[in-house]
C-alpha positions as CSV (number, residue, x, y, z in Angstrom):
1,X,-15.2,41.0,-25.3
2,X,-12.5,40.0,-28.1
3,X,-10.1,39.8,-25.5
4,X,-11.6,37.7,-22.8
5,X,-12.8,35.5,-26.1
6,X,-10.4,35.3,-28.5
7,X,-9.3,32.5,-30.8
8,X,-5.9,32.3,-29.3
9,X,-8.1,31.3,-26.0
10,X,-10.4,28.6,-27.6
11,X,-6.7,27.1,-28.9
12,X,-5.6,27.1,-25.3
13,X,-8.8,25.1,-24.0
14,X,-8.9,23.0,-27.3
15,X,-5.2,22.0,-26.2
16,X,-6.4,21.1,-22.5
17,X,-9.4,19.1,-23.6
18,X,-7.3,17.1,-26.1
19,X,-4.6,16.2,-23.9
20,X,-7.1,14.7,-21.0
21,X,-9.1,12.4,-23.6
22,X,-5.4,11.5,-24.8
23,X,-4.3,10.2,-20.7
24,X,-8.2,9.0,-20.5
25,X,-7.4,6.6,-23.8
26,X,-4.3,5.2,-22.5
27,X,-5.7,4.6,-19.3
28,X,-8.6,2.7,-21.3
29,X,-6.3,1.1,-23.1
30,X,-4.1,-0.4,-20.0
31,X,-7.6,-1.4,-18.6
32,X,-8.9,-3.7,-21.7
33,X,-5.4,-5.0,-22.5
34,X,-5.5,-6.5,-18.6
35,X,-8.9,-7.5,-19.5
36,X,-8.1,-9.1,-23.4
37,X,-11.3,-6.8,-24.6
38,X,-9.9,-7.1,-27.7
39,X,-12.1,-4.5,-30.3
40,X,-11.2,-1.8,-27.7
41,X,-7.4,-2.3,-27.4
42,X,-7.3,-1.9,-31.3
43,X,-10.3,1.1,-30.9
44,X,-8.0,2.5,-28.2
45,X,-5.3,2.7,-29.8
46,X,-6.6,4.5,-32.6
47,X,-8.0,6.9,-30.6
48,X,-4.6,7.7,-29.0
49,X,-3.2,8.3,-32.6
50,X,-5.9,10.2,-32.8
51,X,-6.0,12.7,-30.3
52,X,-2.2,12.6,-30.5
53,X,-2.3,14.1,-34.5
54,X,-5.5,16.6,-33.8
55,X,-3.5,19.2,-32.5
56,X,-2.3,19.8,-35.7
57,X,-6.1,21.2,-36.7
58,X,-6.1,23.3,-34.0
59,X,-2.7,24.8,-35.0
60,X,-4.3,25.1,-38.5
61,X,-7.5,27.1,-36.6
62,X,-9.8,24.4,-37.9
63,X,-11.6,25.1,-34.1
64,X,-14.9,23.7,-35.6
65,X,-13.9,20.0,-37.0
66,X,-12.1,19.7,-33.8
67,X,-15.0,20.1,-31.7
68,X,-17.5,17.9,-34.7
69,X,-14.7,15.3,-34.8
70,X,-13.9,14.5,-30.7
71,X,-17.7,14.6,-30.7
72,X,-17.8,12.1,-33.4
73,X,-15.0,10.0,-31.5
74,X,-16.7,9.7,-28.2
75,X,-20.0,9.2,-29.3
76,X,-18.5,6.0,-30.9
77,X,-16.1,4.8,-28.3
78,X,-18.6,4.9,-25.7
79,X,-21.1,3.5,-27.5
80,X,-18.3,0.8,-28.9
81,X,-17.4,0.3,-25.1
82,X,-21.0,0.1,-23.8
83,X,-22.5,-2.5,-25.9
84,X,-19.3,-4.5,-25.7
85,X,-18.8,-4.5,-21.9
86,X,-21.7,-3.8,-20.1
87,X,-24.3,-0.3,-20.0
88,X,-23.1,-0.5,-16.1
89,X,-19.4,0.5,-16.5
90,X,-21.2,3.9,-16.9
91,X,-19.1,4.6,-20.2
92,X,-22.8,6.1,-21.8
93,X,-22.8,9.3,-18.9
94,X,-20.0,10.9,-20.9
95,X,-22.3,12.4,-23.2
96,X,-23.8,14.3,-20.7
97,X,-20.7,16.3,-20.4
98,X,-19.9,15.7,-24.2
99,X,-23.4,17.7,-24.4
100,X,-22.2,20.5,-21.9
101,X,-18.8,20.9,-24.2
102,X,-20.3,21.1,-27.8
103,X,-22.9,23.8,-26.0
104,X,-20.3,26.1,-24.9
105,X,-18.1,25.6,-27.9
106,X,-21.2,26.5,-29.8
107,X,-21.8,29.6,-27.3
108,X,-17.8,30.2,-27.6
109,X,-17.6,29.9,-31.2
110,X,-20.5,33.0,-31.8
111,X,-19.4,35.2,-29.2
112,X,-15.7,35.4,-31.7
113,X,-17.6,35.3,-35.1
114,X,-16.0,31.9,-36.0
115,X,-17.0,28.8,-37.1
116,X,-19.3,26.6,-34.9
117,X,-20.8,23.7,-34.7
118,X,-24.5,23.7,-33.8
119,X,-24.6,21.8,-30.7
120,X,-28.4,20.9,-30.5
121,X,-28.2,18.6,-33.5
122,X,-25.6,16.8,-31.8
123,X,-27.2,16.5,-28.4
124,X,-30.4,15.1,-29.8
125,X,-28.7,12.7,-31.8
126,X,-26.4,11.5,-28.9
127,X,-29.6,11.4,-26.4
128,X,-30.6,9.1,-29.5
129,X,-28.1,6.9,-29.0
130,X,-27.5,6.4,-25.6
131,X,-31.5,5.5,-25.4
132,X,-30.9,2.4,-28.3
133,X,-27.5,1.7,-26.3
134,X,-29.3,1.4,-23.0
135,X,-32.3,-0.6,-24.8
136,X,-30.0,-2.8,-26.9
137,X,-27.6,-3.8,-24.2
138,X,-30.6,-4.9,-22.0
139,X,-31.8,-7.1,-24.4
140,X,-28.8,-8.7,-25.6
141,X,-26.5,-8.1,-22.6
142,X,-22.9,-7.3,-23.0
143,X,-20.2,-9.4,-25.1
144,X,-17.1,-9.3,-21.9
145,X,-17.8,-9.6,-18.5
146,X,-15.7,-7.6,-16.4
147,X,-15.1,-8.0,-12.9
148,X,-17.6,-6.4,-10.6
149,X,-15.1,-4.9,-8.9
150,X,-13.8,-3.1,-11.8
151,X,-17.6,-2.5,-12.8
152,X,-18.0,-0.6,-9.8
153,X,-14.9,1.5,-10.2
154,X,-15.3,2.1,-13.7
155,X,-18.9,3.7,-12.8
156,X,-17.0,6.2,-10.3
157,X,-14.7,7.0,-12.5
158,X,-16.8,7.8,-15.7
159,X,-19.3,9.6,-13.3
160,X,-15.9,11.7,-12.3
161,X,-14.9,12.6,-15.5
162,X,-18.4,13.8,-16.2
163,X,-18.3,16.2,-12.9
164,X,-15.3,17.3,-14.0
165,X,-16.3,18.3,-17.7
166,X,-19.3,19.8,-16.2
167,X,-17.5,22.0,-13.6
168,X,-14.9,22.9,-15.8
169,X,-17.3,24.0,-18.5
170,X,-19.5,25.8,-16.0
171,X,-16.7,27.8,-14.1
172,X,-15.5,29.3,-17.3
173,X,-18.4,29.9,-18.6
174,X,-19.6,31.7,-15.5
175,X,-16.1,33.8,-15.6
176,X,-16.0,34.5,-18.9
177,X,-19.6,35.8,-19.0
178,X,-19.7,37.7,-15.9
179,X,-15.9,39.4,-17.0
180,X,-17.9,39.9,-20.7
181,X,-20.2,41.8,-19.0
182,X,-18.0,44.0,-16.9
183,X,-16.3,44.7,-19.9
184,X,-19.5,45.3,-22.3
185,X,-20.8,48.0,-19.3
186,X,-17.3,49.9,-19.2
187,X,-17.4,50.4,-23.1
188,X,-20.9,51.3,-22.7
189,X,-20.0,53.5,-20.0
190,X,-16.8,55.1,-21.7
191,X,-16.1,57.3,-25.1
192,X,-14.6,55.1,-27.4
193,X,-11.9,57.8,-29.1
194,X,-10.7,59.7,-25.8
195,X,-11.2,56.9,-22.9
196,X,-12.9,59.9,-20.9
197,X,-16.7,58.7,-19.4
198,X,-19.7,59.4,-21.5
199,X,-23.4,60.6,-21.4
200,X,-24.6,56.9,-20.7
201,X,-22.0,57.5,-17.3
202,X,-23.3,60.4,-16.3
203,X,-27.2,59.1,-16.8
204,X,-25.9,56.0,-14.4
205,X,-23.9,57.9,-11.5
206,X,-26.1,61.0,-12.0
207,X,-28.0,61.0,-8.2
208,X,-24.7,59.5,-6.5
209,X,-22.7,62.7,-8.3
210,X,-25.2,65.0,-7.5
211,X,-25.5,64.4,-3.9
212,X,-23.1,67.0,-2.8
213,X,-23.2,70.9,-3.6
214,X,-20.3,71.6,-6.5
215,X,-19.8,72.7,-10.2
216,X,-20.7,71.7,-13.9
217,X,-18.7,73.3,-17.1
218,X,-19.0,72.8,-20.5
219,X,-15.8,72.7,-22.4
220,X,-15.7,73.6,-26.4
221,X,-13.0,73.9,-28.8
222,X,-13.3,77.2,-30.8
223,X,-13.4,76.8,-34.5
224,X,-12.8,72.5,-34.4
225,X,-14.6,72.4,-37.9
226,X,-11.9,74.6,-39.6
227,X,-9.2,72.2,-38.1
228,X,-11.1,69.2,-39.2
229,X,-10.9,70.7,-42.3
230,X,-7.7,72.2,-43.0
231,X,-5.5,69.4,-41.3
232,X,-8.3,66.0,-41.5
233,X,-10.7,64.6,-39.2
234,X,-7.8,61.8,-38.0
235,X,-5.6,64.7,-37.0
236,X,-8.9,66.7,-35.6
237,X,-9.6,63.2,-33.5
238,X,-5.4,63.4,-32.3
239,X,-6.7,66.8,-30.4
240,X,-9.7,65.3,-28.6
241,X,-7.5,62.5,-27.5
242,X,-4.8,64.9,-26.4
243,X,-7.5,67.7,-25.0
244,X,-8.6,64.8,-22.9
245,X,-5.3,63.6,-21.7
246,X,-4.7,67.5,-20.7
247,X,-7.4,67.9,-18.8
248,X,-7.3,64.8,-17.2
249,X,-3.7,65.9,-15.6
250,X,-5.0,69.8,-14.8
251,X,-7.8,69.1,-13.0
252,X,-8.2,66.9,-9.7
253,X,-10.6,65.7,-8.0
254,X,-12.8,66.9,-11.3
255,X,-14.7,64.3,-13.5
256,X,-13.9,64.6,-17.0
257,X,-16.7,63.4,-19.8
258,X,-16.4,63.6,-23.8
259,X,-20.2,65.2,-24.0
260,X,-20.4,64.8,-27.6
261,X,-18.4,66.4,-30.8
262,X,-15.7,68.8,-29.5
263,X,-17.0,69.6,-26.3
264,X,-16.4,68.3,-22.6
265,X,-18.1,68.1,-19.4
266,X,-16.4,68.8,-15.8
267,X,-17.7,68.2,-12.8
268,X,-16.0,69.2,-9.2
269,X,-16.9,69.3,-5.8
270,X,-15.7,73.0,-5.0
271,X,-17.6,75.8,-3.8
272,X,-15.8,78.4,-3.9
273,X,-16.2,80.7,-7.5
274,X,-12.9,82.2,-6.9
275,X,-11.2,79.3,-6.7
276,X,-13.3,77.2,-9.3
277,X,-12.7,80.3,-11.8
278,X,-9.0,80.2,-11.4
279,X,-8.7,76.7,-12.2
280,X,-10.8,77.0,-15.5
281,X,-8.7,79.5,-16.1
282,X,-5.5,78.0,-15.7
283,X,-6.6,75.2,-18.1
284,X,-7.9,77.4,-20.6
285,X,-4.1,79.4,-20.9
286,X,-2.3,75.7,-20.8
287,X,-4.6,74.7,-23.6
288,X,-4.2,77.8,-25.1
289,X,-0.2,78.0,-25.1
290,X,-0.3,73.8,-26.3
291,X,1.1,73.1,-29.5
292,X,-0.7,69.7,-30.8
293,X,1.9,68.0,-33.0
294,X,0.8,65.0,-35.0
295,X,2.1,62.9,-37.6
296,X,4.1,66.3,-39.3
297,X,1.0,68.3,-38.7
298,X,1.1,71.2,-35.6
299,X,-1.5,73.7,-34.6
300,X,-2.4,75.8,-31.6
301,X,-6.0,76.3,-30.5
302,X,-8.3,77.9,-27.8
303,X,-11.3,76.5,-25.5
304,X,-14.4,78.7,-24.3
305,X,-16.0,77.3,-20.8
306,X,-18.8,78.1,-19.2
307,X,-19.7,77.1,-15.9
308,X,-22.4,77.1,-12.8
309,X,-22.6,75.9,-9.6
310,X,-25.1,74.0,-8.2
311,X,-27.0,72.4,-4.3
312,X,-27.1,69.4,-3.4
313,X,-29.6,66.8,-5.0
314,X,-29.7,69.2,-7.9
315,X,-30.7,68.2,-11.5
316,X,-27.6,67.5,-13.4
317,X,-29.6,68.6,-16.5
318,X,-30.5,71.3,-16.0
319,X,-27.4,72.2,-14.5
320,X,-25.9,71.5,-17.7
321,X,-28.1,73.8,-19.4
322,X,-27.2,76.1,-17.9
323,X,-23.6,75.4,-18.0
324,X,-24.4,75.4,-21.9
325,X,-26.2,78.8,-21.9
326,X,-22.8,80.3,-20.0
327,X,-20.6,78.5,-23.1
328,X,-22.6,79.9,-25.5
329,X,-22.1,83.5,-23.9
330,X,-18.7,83.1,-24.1
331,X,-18.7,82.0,-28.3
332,X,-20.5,85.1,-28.5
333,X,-18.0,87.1,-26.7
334,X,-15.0,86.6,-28.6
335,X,-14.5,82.9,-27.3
336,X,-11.6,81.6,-25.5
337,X,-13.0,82.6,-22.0
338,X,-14.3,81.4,-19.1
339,X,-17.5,82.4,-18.4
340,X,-19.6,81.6,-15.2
């Protein structure tokens, strides 16, 4: 999730949004200088100081009085603009979108543990406003008459920018949340230290895995507690990574799963026991003959496996049971065997 949302990201769109209100203020202010509207030349121009110096409180990661002062800045200039020239020219609809963007900068703003601003205060209190504009500037009517002409247009266009602000917002909302949620079921889905898939995997592919005949092993590290002791539980979580990325290159076609502490689950699709037994085998003597070097530390160390075979539409748990029971055999035994 911290990578999908991520302040750097919310600078990026900060940015965007900042320098299309700066091209939408000079356009405004081309428009009312043709016009001789004078209050919004002079409102205009301050807004395109304004949005020209706010970068700098995004650079400064102030992400929160950005969002609270365009708010602020809008909500007055279209006010400003609506009771001056006319509720038609359609300035008032930009707080529908100004509503969608303080929502999803609130939404944004929790999902990276920053600073917000709530949006719902400021939604009521522009839904406030735009209801006195609408009832002030019918009973008083507006202060410059524009040309119809330009009346018309300027309703388009504001209705535009609106779409635009909406779609915009939507899209990457929709992306971002449906990308969120890939991401959220892969770490659910995956063991944080070693990458390798976890219980919660198996539980969700369990009838798709167990649909064809095959085999299930349990995987233990003999005597991890005496490493974790001797040599530190950062160097004891160096061998899980490492066991992981060994048996990950040994074994194909095989599913490799941290079960839980130091032991491992396999699961292949072969049949055959002689076959199946010398593979275990093999990557019991490669683990066996590994030196794990870390950080000036070095050991050797030995697995025990155990292992069963199983029919199609089995149970996988009890096939791991049984799996375990073989394991346990094997500890028993001397460890460092393959047991089936």
């Amino acid at each position: 999730m911290e990578e999908l949302l991520s302040h750097r990201l919310a600078k990026k769109i900060c940015i965007f949004i900042d320098l299309c209100f700066l091209i939408i203020h000079v356009g405004m202010l081309i428009l009312f200088s043709l016009f001789h509207v004078t209050p919004l030349i002079y409102f205009n121009i301050f807004s395109i100081f304004f949005y020209s110096v706010l970068p700098v409180i995004v650079i400064k990661d102030k992400l929160r009085f950005f969002v609270l002062f365009v708010y602020i800045e809008v909500l007055i200039h279209m006010t400003f603009a609506s009771l001056l020239t006319g509720w038609e020219c359609g300035y008032s609809v930009t707080l529908i979108g100004m509503n969608v963007l303080v929502f999803f900068a609130e939404y944004f703003g929790r999902s990276i543990k920053g600073n917000y601003v709530k949006a719902l205060p400021l939604s009521i209190l522009s839904t406030c406003v735009y209801t006195a504009t609408y009832f002030f500037d019918k009973k008083n009517g507006a202060y410059y008459e524009l040309p119809d002409q330009v009346v018309y247009r300027m309703q388009i266009m504001w209705g535009i920018v609106v779409f635009v602000i909406t779609i915009f917002i939507l899209q990457l909302f929709t992306l971002l949340s449906f990308q969120s949620e890939q991401l959220l079921s892969e770490e659910a889905t995956k063991d944080k230290l070693t990458g390798l898939p976890n219980r919660h995997y198996l539980s969700k592919y369990e009838k798709e895995r167990m649909k064809e005949g095959g085999w299930i092993a349990m995987v233990d590290i003999d005597d991890f507690k005496k490493i974790n002791d001797t040599y530190g539980h950062l160097f004891g979580d160096y061998i899980l990574q490492e066991l992981a990325k060994i048996m990950e290159r040994s074994l194909d076609d095989t599913l490799v799963c941290r079960w839980g502490g130091e032991e491992f689950l396999l699961i292949g699709k072969n049949t055959d026991i002689f076959m199946v037994r010398q593979k275990l085998e093999e990557l019991r003597r490669k683990i066996e003959e590994y030196y794990f070097q870390n950080d000036g530390l070095s050991t050797k160390l030995t697995v025990t496996v155990g292992f069963t075979f199983y029919e199609p539409g089995a149970n996988m748990n009890e096939m791991i049971k049984i799996a375990d029971k073989k394991l346990y055999v094997g500890k028993y035994g001397g460890k460092n065997r393959v047991i089936a």
